[in-house]
N, C-alpha and C positions, 0 to 999 in steps of 0.2 A: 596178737593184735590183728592179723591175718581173720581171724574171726568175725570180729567185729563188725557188726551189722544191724543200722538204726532206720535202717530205710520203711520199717512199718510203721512208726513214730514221726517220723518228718513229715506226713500229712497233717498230723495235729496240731503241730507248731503255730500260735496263730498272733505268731509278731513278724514284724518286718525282718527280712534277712537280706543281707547282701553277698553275694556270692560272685567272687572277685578268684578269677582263674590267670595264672601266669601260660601266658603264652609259648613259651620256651620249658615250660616246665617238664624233667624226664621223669618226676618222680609220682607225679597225680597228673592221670592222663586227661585230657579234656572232655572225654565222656564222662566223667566219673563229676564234675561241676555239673556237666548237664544234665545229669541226672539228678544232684543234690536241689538244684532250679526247676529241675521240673517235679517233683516231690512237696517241695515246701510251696504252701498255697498261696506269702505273702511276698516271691523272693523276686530279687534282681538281680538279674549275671550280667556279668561281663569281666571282660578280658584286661590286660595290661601285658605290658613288652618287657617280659622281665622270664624268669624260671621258677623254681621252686621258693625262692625269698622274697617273691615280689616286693613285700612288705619293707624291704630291707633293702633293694637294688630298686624300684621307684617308689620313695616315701613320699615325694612330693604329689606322684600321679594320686598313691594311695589315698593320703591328706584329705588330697581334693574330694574323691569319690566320696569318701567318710562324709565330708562337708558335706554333700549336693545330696546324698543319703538320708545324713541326719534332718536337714533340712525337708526335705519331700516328706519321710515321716512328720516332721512335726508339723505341716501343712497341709495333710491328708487327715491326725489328729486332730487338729481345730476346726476342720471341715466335720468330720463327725459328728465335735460335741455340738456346735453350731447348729446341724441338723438334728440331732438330739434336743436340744434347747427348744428348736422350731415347733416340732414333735410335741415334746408335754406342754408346750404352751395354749395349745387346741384342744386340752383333754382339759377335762373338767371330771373333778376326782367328785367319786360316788361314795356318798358315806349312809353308811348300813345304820337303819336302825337297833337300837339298843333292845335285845330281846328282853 
């Protein structure tokens, strides 16, 4: 596992990531999130007051974050199609004659 290395790949990644670091953590240093954050093109870091289980020692913080995540995704989402929609609405499609 010691191997393991995806860090040429996580530019490509082109969905939202949250990248949620335990502050206390001894076993993934805090460079090693900042680095995963600064890699992935769509990401959010940030920290919580916990170690290595963050997930498990603050569920409630995690919860939250999840919540405030998924929501900013899905409102950055609809902003998109919304301007997508705006977009083909001003185009007027060209239609080729029949040879």
């Amino acid at each position: 596992m010691l191997e393991f290395d995806e860090q040429k790949t996580l530019p490509s990644v082109n969905i939202p990531v949250l990248v949620v670091a335990g502050r206390h953590d001894r076993m993934t240093c805090p460079e090693a999130s900042d680095r995963l954050a600064e890699l992935l093109p769509n990401s959010i870091e940030t920290s919580i007051d916990s170690g290595h289980l963050g997930f498990w020692e603050q569920s409630a913080e995690v919860a939250q974050l999840l919540t405030e995540f998924a929501e900013r995704c899905v409102t950055v989402d609809q902003a998109a199609r919304k301007d997508a929609e705006i977009g083909l609405r001003g185009v007027t499609p060209t239609v080729q004659p029949n040879s």
